[in-house]
MIZADO-624995 format. One record per residue (C-alpha): x, y, z; residue in one letter. Coordinates in pm, whole numbers, padded with zeros to 5 digits, always signed. Example, Ala and Ser with C-alpha at 12.3 -4.5 7.8 and 13.67 -1.06 7.14 Angstrom:
+01230-00450+00780A+01367-00106+00714S
***
This chain:
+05381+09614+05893X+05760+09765+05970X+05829+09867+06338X+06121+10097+06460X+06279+10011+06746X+06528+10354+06811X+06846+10303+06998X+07021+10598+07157X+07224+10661+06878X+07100+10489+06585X+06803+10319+06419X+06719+09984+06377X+06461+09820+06113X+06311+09528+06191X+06056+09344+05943X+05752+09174+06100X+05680+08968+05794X+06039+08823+05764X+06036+08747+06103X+06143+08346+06149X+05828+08182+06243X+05625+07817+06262X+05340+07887+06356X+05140+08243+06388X+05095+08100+06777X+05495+08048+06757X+05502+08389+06647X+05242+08545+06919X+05422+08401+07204X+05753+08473+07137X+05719+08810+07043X+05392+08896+07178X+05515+09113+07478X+05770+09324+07292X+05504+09401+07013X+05249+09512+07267X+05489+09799+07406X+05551+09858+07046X+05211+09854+06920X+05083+10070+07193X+05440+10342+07137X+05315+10403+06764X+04992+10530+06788X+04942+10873+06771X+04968+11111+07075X+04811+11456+07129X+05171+11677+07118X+05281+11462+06769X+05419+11130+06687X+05561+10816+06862X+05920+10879+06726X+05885+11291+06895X+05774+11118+07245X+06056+10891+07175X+06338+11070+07115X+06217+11359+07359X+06396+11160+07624X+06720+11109+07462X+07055+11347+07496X+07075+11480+07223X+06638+11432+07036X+06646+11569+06687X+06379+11835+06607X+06128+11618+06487X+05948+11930+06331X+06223+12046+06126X+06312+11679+05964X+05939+11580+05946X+05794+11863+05806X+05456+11680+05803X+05421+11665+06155X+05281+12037+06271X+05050+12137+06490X+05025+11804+06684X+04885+11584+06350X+05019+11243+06317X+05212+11212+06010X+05080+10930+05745X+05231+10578+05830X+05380+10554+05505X+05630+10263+05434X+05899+10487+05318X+05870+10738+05599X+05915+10515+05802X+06189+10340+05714X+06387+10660+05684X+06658+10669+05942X+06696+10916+06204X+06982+11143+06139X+07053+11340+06476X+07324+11644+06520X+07444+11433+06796X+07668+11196+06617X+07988+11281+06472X+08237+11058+06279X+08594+11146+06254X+08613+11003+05895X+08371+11292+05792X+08606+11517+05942X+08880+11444+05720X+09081+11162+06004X+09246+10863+05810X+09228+10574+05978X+09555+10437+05877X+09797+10497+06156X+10046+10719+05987X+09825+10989+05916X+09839+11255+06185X+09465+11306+06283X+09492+11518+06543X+09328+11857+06353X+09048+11627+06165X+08972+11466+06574X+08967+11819+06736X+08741+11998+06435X+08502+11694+06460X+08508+11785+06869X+08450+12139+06857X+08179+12086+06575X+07995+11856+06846X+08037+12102+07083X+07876+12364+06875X+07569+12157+06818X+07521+12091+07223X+07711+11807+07229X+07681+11477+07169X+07896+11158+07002X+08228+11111+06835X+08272+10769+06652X+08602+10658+06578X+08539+10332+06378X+08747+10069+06335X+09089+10158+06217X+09454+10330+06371X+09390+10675+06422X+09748+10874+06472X+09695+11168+06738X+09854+11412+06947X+09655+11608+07242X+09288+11618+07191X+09138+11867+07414X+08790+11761+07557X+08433+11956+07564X+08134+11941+07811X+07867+11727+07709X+08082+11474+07470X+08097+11138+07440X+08459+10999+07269X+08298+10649+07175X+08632+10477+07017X+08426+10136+06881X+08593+09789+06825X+08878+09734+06618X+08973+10133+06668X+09306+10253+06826X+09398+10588+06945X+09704+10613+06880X+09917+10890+07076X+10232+11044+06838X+10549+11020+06937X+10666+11331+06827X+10681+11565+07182X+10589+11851+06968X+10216+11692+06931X+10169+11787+07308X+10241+12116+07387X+10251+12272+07779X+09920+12383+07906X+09886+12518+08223X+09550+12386+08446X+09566+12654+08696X+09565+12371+09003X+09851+12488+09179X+09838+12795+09423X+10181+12853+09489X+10381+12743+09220X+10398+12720+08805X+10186+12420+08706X+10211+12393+08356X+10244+12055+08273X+10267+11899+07894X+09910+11829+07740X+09784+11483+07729X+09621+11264+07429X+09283+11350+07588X+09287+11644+07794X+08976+11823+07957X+08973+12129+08172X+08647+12301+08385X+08404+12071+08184X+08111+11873+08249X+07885+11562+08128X+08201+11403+07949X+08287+11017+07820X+08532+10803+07664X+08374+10471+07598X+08408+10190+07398X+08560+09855+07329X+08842+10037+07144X+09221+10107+07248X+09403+10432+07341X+09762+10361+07278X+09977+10596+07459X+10304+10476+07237X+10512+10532+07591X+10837+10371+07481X+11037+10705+07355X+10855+10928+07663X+10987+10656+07887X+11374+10613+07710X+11364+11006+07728X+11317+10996+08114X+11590+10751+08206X+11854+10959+07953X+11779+11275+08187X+11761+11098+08488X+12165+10982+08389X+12215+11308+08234X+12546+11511+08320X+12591+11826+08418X+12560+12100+08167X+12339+11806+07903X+12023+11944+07796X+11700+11804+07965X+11494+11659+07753X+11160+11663+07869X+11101+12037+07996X+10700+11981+08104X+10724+11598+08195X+10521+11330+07994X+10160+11314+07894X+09915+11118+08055X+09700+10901+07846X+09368+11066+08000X+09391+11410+08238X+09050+11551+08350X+09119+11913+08577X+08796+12040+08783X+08463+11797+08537X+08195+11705+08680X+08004+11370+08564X+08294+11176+08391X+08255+10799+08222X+08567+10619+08143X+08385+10275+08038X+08517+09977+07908X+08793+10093+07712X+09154+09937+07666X+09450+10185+07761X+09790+10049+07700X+10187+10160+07700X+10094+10520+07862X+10384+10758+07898X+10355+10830+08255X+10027+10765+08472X+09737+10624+08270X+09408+10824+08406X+09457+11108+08615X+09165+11312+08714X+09243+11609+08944X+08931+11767+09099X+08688+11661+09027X+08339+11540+09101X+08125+11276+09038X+08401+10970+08820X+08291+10657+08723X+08596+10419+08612X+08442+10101+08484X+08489+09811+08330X+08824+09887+08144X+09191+09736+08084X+09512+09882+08162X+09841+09723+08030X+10139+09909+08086X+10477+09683+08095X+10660+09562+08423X+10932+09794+08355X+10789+10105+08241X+10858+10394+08494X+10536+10572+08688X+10292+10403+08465X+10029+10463+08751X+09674+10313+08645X+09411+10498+08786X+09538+10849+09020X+09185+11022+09131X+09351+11336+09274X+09156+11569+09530X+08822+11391+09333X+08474+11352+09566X+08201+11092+09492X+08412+10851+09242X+08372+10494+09173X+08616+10236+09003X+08474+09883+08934X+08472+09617+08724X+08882+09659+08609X+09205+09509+08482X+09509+09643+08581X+09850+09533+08452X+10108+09810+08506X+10423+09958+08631X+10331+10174+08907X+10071+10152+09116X+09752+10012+08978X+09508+10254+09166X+09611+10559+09424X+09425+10817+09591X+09602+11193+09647X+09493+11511+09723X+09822+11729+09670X+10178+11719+09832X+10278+11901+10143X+10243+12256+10208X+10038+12325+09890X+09846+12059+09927X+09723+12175+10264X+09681+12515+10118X+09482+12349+09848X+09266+12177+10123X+09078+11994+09857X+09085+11604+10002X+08979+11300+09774X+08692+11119+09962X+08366+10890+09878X+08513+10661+09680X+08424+10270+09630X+08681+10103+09451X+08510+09698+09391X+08560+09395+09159X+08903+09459+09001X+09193+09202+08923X+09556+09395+08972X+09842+09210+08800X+10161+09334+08915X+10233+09693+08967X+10379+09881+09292X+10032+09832+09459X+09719+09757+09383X+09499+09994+09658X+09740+10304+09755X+09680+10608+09938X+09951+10870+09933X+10199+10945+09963X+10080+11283+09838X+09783+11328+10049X+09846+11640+10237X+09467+11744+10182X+09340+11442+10324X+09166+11110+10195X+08861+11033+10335X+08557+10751+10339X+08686+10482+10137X+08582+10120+10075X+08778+09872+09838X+08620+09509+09787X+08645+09217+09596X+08977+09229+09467X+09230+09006+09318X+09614+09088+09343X+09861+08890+09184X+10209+08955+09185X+10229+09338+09309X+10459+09435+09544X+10144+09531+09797X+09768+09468+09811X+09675+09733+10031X+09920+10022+10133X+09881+10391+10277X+10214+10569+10283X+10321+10935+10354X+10643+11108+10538X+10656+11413+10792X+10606+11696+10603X+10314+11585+10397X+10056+11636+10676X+09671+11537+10571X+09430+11331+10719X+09346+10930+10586X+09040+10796+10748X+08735+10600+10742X+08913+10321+10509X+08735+09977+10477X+08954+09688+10290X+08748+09379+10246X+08726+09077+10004X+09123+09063+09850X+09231+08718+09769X+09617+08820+09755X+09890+08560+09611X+10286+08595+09498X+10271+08997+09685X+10566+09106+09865X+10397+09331+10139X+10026+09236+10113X+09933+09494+10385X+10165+09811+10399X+10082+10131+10628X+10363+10367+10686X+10462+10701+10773X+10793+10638+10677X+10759+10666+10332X+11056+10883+10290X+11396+10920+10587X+11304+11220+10771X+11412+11320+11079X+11158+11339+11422X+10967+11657+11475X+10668+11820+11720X+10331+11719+11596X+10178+11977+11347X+10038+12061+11062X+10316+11865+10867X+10228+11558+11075X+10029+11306+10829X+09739+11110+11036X+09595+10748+10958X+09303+10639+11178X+09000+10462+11158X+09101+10216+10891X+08959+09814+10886X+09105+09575+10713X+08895+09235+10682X+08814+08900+10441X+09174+08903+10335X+09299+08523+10197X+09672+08586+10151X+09946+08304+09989X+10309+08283+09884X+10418+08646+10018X+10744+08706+10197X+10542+08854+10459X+10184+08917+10637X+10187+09291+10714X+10404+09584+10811X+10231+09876+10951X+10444+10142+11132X+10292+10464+11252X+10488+10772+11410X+10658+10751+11725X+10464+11107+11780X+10178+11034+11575X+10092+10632+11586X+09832+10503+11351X+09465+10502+11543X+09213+10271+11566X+09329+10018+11295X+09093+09690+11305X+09219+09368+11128X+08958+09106+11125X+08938+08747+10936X+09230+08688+10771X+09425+08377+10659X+09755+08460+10536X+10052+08157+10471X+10353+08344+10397X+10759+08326+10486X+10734+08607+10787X+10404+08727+11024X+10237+09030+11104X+10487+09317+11206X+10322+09654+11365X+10498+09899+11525X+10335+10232+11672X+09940+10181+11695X+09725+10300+11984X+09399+10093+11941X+09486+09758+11772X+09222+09508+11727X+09311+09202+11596X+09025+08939+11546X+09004+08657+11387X+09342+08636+11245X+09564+08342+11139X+09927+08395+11057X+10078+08068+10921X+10430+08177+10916X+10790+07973+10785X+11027+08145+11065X+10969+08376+11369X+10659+08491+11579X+10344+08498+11389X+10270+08831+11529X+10490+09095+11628X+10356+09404+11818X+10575+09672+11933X+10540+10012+12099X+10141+10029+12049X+09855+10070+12315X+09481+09941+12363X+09533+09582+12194X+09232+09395+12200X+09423+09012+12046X+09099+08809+11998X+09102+08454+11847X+09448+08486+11678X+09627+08214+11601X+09910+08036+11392X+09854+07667+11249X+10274+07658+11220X+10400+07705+11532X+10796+07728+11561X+10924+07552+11933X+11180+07832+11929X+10964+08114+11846X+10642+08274+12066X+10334+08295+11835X+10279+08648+11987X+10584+08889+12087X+10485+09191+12250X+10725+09486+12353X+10653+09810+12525X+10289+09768+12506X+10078+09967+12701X+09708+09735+12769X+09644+09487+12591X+09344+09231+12597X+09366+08897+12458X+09112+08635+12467X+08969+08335+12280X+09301+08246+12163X+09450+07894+12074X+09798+07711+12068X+09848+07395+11858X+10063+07132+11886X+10435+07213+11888X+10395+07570+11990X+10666+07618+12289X+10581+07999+12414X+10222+08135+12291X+10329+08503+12413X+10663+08646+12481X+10621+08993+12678X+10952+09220+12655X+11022+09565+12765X+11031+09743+13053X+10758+09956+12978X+10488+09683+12891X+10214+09665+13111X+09840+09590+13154X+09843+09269+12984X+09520+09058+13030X+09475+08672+12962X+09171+08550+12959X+08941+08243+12790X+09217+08112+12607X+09304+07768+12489X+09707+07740+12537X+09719+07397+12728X+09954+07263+12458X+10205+07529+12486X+10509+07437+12674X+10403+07813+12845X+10157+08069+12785X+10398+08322+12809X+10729+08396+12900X+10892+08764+13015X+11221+08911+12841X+11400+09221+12809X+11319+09348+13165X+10939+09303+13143X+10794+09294+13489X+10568+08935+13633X+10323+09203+13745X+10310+09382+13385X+10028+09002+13332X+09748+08859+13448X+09623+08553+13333X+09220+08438+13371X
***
């Protein structure tokens, strides 16, 4: 007896009688279970034959009627050996060797890689195999309902002649000319689309990125060189239902994966190596994208590793299309800019964002959110938990002074961060803690950072908040106050502390704060002021149920700060 077991692409035999085996009881128990789903799968059923109910639930079923010509009108075809062993052929799967590609990565492939594409297409869709081998490629441009399946041992290898990638125009923009020069894969309006596999796309950025620094030294009256800008390695524009899985992008041109909105993006499980030095080598840019999901990643670049945007100032707004539900978990970011960014273009808005279980070693910043006056947008509902953070220059970044720009009346061109928490953070060797500086006219709102252990040169810097809580926080610093809070309001400072306390520096420094509570605090030994209260403005400052017998004082007033500005419980 011969069983077949169907995968969703191909066919597997598998031969009872050859089976490895001591005993027939050997035999029953250890694949007893599988044979009974098996067993009861093959007999016949009323509308035809196991493999019809089988493959009726697959993408892309072959007509079971038109290859089995036996099985009509709901009779069971015979069970004969050879019939069975036949392999299913299905219109779904298309290899780019039968398309005339030569895997030998000199051979331009890109005409055999589209016609193999459009033929899927065609059929409904479906599969197309690159199999192991170089496959030499300029832009590709995507169809709904395809899977790009590039298996191990194959490369995708982009061309480095320019020519390969000519300017398309995506119709995002509203107000200006977008066109923008094609990408190896490229996709616009689609739906149902993949690129999978544990293959490599090899974006071959060296001459893309030698071209950009020769016209960013250029003199006047030299020819630009690069008239559209660079390729990405992937660029989706308005699909729905995207999987980028397990895949191996390296050396892209300019930013790696850059969707731009759409819906419904899983990024998982893949590897991004760009080098150090390699200029806005972003990893992962969802752009104006809703309900998207990024897990399971390696991120080695020269940009950031993963940002959120949603369009940049005035047509951004216009746009109004924000990027929001997103879950970002279980990713290790080797050095790059940052490793979670928001903005700075994010004039539409980002909204309801978590990021967990991250590792970040050797960015410049674990978490930052940047923008400028001018960009307007809304970030909000942000939740940062779980990053173990080591060798990072700024681990925690939030600023609206991502660009010089001069002050201005609130408005439409005033960029907003509020309701953003920021917990579970274990952060080593870093120059510094934090620096988070809102607007004079605009301060950052209700920003919560909660259980975090951070040893680093300098502390925790924040400037312009109005609802600070700090909980649970331990700043272990080399030099100054652990904690530096200036020109915020509604501080609730609850079980901070420092285990390093400097006799010449206050663990806490406070100026021009308007109420703030702090309670459940502790001093260790050597600390000589716990809190240092300057300005003339500060006021509503409450002490109570803290531990600060060891400090030479609890606190001490500078900078015209007024005795009646405290009061200690």
């Amino acid at each position: 007896m011969k069983i077949v077991v169907v995968d969703l692409q191909l066919p597997i035999l598998l031969n009872w009688e050859k089976m490895p085996m001591k005993s027939g009881v050997t035999r029953g128990l250890r694949y007893g279970p599988i044979l009974s789903i098996l067993f009861a799968l093959c007999q016949p059923i009323a509308s035809g034959s196991t493999r019809q109910m089988f493959f009726s639930h697959l993408p892309c079923s072959p007509s079971v009627a038109s290859n089995h010509p036996e099985q009509t009108n709901g009779v069971s075809p015979s069970r004969d050996k050879d019939a069975v062993a036949q392999p299913q052929k299905t219109a779904c799967f298309f290899n780019v060797l039968d398309y005339g590609a030569v895997a030998d990565g000199k051979t331009l492939a890109t005409k055999a890689i589209q016609k193999a594409v459009d033929a899927c297409a065609a059929a409904g869709g479906g599969t197309i195999h690159f199999p192991a081998g170089k496959y030499l490629s300029g832009a590709i441009r995507l169809k709904s309902n395809i899977t790009l399946h590039i298996a191990e041992g194959a490369t995708l290898l982009a061309s480095t002649n320019f020519d390969d990638f000519p300017p398309i125009k995506p119709d995002w923009k509203i107000q200006s000319d977008d066109t923008i020069r094609s990408s190896l894969i490229t996709g616009l309006d689609l739906e149902n689309v993949a690129i999978t596999g544990r293959g490599t796309l090899n974006g071959q950025g060296q001459p893309w990125w030698q071209a950009l620094r020769q016209d960013s030294s250029r003199k006047k009256g030299e020819k630009q060189i690069l008239t559209y800008g660079r390729p990405r390695v992937i660029n989706l524009y308005r699909c729905r239902n995207v999987l980028i899985q397990a895949v191996t992008i390296v050396d892209s041109p300019s930013w790696t994966i850059h969707p731009v909105g759409c819906e419904n993006l899983v990024v998982d499980g893949i590897s991004i190596i760009n080098p150090e030095n390699s200029p806005n080598t972003d990893g992962v840019n969802p752009e104006s994208c809703r309900n998207v999901r990024i897990s399971n990643c390696f991120i080695d670049t020269g940009d950031d590793c993963i940002t959120l945007k949603s369009g940049r100032d005035e047509q951004g707004r216009a746009k109004a299309r924000p990027t929001e539900n997103v879950a970002i978990t279980n990713c290790v970011m080797y050095k790059g800019h940052g490793a979670i960014v928001i903005g700075s273009e994010m004039s539409a808005g980002v909204r309801n964002v978590t990021a967990s279980n991250i590792i970040c070693v050797g960015t410049d910043r674990a978490v930052r959110i940047k923008s400028t006056r001018g960009r307007g947008g809304v970030v909000e509902n942000i939740r940062l938990s779980n990053f173990v953070v080591e060798n990072v220059k700024e681990p925690i970044s939030i600023t609206a002074f991502y660009t010089k720009s001069d002050p201005e009346p609130v408005s439409a061109r005033t960029p907003v961060f509020r309701d953003i928490a920021i917990s579970h953070f274990t952060i080593k060797k870093s120059p510094c803690m934090a620096k988070i500086f809102g607007l004079p006219e605009m301060p950052v709102h209700r920003l919560t950072i909660a259980d975090i252990v951070a040893d680093t040169a300098a502390g925790f810097v924040c400037d312009s908040v109005a609802g600070l809580d700090l909980q649970n926080v331990q700043s272990n610093v080399d030099k100054g106050p652990a904690f530096d809070l200036r020109n915020c309001r509604n501080l609730e400072l609850s079980g901070i502390k420092t285990t390093k306390p400097h006799a010449g520096d206050p663990v806490v420094r406070l100026e021009n704060i308007e109420g703030a509570f702090i309670r459940g605090c502790s001093a260790f030994p050597g600390t000589g002021s716990f809190l240092e209260i300057a300005g003339e403005n500060t006021k509503g400052i409450v002490l109570i149920g803290n531990h600060l017998s060891v400090a030479q004082n609890s606190f001490v007033l500078k900078n015209g700060a007024q005795r009646e500005a405290v009061v200690e419980q």
